[in-house]
N, C-alpha and C positions, 0 to 999 in steps of 0.2 A: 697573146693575152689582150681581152679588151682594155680598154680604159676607161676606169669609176669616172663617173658624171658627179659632181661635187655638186648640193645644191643651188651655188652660186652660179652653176655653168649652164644649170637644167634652163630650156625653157618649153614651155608648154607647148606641144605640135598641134593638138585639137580645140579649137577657139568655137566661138556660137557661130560664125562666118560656115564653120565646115559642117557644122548641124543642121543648118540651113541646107547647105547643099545635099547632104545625106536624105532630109528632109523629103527632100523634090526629085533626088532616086527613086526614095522607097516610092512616092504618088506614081512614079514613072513604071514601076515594077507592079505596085497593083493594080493599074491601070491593064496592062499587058496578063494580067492574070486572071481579071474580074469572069472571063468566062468558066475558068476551071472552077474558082470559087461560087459561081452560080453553078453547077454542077452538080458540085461538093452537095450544097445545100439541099438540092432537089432530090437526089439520092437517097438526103438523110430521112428526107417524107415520105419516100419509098419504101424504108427500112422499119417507120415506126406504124406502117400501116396506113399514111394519110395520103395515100395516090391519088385521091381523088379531089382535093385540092390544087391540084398542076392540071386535071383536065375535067372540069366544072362540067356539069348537063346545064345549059343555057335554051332560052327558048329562041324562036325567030323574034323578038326585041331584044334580045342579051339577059333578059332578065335569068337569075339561075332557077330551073326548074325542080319543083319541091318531088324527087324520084328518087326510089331506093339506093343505095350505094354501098355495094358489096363488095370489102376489099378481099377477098383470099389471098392465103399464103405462100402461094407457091414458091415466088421467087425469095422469099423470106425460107423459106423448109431446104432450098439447097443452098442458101449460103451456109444457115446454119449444119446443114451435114458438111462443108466444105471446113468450115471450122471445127467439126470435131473431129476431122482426119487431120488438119495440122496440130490440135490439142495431142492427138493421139501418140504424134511424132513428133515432141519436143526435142528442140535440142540440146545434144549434149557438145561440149566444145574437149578437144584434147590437142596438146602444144608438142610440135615435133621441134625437135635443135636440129639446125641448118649443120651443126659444126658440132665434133666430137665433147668439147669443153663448155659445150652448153648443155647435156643430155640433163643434169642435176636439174638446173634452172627450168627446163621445160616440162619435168617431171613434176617439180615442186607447183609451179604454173598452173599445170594441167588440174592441181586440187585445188586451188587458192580462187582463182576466178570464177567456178562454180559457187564458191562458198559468198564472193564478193555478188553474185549475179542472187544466192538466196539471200543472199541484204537487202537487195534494193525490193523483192519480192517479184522477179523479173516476170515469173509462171506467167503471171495476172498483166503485166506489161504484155509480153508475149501472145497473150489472148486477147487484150484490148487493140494492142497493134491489129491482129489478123483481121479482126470485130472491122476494124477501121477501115483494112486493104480490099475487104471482101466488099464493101459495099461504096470505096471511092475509087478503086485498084489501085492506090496506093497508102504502105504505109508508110508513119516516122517514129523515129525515135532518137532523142538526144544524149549523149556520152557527157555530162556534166564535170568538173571541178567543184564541188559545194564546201566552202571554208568551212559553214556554221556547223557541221554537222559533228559529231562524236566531241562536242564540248568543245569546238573550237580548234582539234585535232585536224578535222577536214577527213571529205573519203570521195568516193567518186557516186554518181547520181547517174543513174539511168531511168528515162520516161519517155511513154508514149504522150508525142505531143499533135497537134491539130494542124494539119496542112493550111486550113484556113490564116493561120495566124504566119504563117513562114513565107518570105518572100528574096525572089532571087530574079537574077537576069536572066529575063525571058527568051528562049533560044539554046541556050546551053543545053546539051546531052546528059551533064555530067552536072552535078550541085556544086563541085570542087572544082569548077571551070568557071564559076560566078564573079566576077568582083568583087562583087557585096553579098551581102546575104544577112536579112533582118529577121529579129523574130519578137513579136509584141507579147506582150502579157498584161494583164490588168492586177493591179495592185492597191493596198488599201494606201489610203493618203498617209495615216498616222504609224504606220509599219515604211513607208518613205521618211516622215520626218525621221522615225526614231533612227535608220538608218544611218541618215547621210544629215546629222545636227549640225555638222560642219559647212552646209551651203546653207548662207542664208536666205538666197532670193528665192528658193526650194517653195517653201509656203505661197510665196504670193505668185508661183506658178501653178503648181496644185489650184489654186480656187480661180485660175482664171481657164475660162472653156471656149472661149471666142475662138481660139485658131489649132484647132486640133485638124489635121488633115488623114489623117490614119485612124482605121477601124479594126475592131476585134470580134471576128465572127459577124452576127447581126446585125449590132447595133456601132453606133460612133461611140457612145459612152454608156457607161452602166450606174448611174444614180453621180452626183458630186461626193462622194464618200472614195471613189475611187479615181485611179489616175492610169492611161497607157503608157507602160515606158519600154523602150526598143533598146534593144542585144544588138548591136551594129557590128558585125562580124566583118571584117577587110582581109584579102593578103596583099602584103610587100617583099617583093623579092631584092634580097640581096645582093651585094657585088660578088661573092663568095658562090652563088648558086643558088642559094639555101631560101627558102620561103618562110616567112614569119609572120603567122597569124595574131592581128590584134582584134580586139573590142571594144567599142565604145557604147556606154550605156545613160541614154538620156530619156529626160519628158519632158513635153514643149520645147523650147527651148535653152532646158537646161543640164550642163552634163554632171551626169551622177557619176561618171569614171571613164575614165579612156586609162589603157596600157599606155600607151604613147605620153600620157601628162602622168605616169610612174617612171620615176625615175630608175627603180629596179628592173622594170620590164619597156621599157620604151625601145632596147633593143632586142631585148628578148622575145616580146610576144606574150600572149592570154597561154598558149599549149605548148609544150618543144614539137610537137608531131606537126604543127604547121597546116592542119586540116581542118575544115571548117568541121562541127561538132553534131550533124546530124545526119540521120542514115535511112537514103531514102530507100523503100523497098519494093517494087511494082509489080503486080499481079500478069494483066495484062498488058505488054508493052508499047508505047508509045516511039515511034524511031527519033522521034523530033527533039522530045521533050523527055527531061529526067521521071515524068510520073507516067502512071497508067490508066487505064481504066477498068473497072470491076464489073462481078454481076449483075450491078444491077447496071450499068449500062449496054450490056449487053441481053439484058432479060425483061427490060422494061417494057419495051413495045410490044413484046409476048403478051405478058402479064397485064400490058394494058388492054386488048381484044378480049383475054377472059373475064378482066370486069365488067368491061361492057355488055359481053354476052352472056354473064353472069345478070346483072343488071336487068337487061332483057328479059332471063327468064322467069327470073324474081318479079318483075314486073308482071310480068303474063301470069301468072301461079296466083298472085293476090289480087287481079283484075277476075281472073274463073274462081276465086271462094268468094270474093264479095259482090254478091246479086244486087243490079241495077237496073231501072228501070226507063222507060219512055212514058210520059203521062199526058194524056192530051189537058190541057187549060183550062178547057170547057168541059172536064169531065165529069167534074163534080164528086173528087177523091179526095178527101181532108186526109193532106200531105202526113202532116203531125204524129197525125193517129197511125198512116200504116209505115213511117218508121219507127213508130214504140212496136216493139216484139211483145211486153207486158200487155198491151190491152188484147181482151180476148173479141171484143168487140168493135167494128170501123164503120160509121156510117156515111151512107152515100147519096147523091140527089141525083134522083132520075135511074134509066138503065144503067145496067154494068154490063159491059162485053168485051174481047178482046182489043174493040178501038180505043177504049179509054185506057189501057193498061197493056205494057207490053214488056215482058224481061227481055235486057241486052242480054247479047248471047255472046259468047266468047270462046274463040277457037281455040284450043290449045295447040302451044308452039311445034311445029312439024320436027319429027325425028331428025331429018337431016341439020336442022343449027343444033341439036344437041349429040351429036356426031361431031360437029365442026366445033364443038365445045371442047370436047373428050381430045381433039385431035389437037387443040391448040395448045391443053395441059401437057400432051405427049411430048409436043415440041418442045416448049419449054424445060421438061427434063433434058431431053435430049442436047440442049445449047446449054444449060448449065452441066450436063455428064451427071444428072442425080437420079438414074435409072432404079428402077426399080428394089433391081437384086445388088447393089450397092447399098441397099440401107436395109438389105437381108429377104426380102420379100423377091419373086419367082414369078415365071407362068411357064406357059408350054409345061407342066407336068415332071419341072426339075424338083426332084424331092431329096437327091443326097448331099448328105453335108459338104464331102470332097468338092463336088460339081457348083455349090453351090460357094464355096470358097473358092474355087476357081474362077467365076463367074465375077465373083467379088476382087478377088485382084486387080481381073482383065479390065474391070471399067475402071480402078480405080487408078489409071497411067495417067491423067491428068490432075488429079489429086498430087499422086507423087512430084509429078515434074512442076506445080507450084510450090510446094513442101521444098525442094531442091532450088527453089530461086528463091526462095525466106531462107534457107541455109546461107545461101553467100551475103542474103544480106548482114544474118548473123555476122559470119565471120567478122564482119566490118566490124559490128559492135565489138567484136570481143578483141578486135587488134587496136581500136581506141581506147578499150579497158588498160588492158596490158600497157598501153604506153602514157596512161595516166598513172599509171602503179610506176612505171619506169620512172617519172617526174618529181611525183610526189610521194613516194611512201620513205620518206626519209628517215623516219623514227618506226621503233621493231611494233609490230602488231599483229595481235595473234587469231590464230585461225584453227577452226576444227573443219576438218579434212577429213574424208572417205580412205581407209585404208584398201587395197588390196582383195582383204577379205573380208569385205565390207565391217572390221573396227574401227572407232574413231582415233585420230591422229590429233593433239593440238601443236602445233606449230607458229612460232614467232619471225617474221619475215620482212626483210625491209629490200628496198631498192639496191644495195648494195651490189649486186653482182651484176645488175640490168644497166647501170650509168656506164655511158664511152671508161674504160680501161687503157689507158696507155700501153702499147705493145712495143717492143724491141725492132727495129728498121732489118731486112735482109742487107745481109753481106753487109753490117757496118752505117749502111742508112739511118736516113732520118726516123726517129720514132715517129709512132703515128697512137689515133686512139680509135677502139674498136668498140660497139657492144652489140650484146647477142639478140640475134632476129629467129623468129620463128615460123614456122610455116602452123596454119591454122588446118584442122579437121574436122570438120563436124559431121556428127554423129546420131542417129534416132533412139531416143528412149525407150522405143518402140514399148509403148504402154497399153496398145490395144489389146482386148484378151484375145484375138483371133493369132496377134504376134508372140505372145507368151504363150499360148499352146502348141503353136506349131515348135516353139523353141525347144519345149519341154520334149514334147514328141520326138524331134530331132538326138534330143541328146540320150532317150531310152532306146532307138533307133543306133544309137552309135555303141551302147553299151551291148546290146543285146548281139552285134554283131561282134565282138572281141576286139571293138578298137581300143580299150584300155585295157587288154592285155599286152604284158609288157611282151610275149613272147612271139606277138603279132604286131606288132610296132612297124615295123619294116612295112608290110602290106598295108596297113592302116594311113602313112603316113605318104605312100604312094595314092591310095584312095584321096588324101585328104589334098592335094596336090592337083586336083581335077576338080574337086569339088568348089563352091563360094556361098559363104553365108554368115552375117553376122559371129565375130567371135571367134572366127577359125582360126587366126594367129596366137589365141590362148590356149585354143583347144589342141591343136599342133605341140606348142609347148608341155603340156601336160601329158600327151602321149613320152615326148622325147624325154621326159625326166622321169617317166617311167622307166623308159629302158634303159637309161643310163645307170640308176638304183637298180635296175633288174642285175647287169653285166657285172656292177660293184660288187650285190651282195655274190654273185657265180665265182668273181675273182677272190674274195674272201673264202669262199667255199672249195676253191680249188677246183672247182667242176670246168676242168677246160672245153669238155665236149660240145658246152652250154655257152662258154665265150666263143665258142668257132661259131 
């Protein structure tokens, strides 16, 4: 048993002295960062169309040259199909028990975190995260504690947060291999005071801007109405083994809370799970570094040849419809008069021939750069995987649907196998859910749940069965305390209509051929044993409890013939 810390024993472990130092980590961590986050940024101009801001047409003085600038979207049209194959394949999350005497709890589980995931309104999380991964290659998202939430009750918070704002030791593989790990937000001053009334030097830090050394996003600060304050996440390891995540949450130099100056959790820790509370997700991997890099780091140098040569041709096209001239000086053409198109008359002194007036001629641009145009958009598809017959469109004369859904899977292996690396990062989130439910759902609260056959269920549920249980010692032993782990599965929604047809198809494919006759069972359930495809272990089920109704009603009926 520990021992209660009694007011009088408490004293404060987190002083300004360690804020200070935290301080001059975190300067030390974005320093070591500031390339990813210049990055970050340049990608996001990539994203909103303004590419051509990062690589200006300047003249030979530098000055920028006043020339068309045409962003096309290419590299924009395959993230966005890249996001709507992970839209397409949401996940679904389902709770296996490690151990027989868990099976209840990871059933009950398996409804309750979905119903806790449509609280937070994850969908949209889930599509903002991808939004995010697809165009910096990596996502985040933080597994929250929120007291304020359900009147004070408390629930747990899930959000997509801004890699810009998160900072960790530079090096690590892993975010949970960190010492520290910061994460800023900007906050209104008077939502600080109303907070934390209890500090009163609060105020006369709020209004003082002189020594802020931490930035959010762009800018150092956002008007004096607001304030930066930092989540200073730590681990300390125990004599025991055991790792204990704290937090401390300051601005400028003042602390707004630390676990460690709580007497309740000073040994405790911010989480019992001991893990820092965000989850990073990487598209394309990095071996070095816990993030990745995305589409557009991979498609920008593409993308940037076709605007140029884009540019180019745009150029050329408006230089051959607007007719220009050469005029000699001395030629005695009042300029005025033959740029107005309205006057129908222009007068002249002296002869006119073709030496006083002569139109610029202008070639148009040779078939081969628009070839090498056509060629560099192909590439492009080709490095992001956004071919053609992946967004349903053909050539070569493929016209059936079969062939044409075939066509469609075959490209879509890189799709998948990102979809499959956003699956384990789920899983993460959803084993930080569960072990926030494990901590804190202490009092009963109620949930509508998905039945079976798709009726709703409501259900009242508390931590109760999830906290260490004292267990009885072998042979007379010490007692010990156990509580139940689960193994995570995640699963595809599979919401595209190409996935719900083929399903649909499958299972009038299955009827048509007598696998739910029960007197086919046997043959059916050896077919079904070779087979793989979403659902099979229900649809196996369903065979088997056919036959076994089949046999019942035969032995009721006395038809032995029919039980042999």
């Amino acid at each position: 048993m520990k021992k209660e810390i009694s007011a009088e024993e408490f004293v404060e472990a987190i002083t300004a002295d360690d804020i200070r130092k935290a301080r001059e980590t975190l300067k030390a961590y974005r320093n070591a960062k500031s390339e990813l986050d210049a990055r970050i940024k340049e990608n996001e101009k990539w994203m909103r169309l303004k590419q051509w801001s990062t690589m200006p047409t300047l003249s030979s003085d530098g000055k920028k040259q006043n020339m068309p600038e045409p962003a096309s979207a290419w590299l924009f049209n395959a993230i966005a199909n890249k996001h709507a194959d992970a839209m397409d394949n949401y996940p679904r999350p389902t709770l296996l028990p490690r151990e027989a005497n868990d099976a209840s709890q990871a059933s009950m589980l398996s409804g309750i975190i979905p119903a806790i995931l449509e609280k937070n309104n994850y969908e949209n999380t889930y599509s903002e995260k991808w939004w995010y991964k697809l165009k910096t290659g990596t996502g985040l998202e933080g597994v929250f504690w929120n007291k304020n939430l359900l009147n004070g009750l408390g629930d747990i918070e899930i959000k997509q947060l801004d890699i810009l704002d998160l900072f960790w030791e530079w090096g690590v593989r892993d975010i949970q291999e960190s010492k520290n790990v910061f994460y800023l937000s900007l906050v209104d001053n008077s939502e600080l005071l109303n907070e934390y009334p209890h500090i009163p030097e609060l105020e006369g830090a709020l209004s003082d801007k002189r020594d802020r050394p931490m930035h959010l996003g762009d800018e150092e600060y956002s008007g004096n109405d607001k304030s930066i304050v930092v989540d200073w996440y730590y681990k300390k390891h125990t004599p025991r083994g055991t790792t204990v995540l704290h937090l401390c949450r300051f601005t400028a130099d003042v602390i707004l809370y630390a676990t460690e100056n709580d007497p309740l959790l000073c040994n405790r820790g911010i989480y019992d799970h001991g893990m820092y509370p965000f989850v990073l997700d990487k598209l394309f991997p990095d071996s070095e570094y816990p993030v990745g890099r995305g589409y557009v780091d991979i498609g920008k140098d593409t993308q940037k040849t076709i605007d140029k040569l884009n540019q180019a041709i745009v150029e050329n096209a408006l230089m051959s419809c607007r007719r220009r001239y050469f005029v000699r000086e001395d030629g005695g053409i009042d300029l005025n008069a033959f740029a107005d198109f309205t006057r129908p008359f222009i007068s002249v002194a002296g002869s006119l021939d073709e030496s006083n007036i002569r139109e610029i001629e202008t070639d148009p641009i040779s078939p081969i750069y628009l070839s090498y145009y056509q060629s560099k958009i192909d590439e492009l598809k080709e490095v992001c995987a956004n071919r053609d017959f992946s967004q349903g469109g053909t050539t070569g004369g493929v016209t059936a649907a079969s062939a044409i859904a075939a066509l469609q899977e075959s490209g879509s292996k890189l799709s998948r196998d990102m979809i499959k690396g956003s699956y384990r990062a789920f899983s993460k989130v959803v084993e930080l859910t569960v072990e926030l439910v494990r901590q804190f759902y202490d009092m009963p609260r109620s949930f509508r749940i998905l039945g079976k056959n798709g009726e709703y269920n409501f259900v009242s549920y508390t931590n109760t069965s999830l906290i260490p249980q004292e267990q009885e010692g072998v042979m007379g032993g010490e007692a010990f305390y156990r509580k139940p782990h689960f193994d995570i599965v995640i699963k595809s929604s599979l919401s595209s209509p190409f996935s719900q047809v083929s399903r649909n198809e499958l299972a009038k494919e299955f009827y048509s051929m007598g696998f739910f006759d029960p007197r086919r069972a046997t043959e059916a359930l050896g077919a079904m044993e070779m087979m793989e495809f979403e659902g099979k272990e229900s649809v196996m089920k369903i065979i088997s409890d056919n036959l076994e109704k089949y046999r019942l009603n035969a032995l009721t009926a006395n038809d032995v013939s029919v039980i042999n």
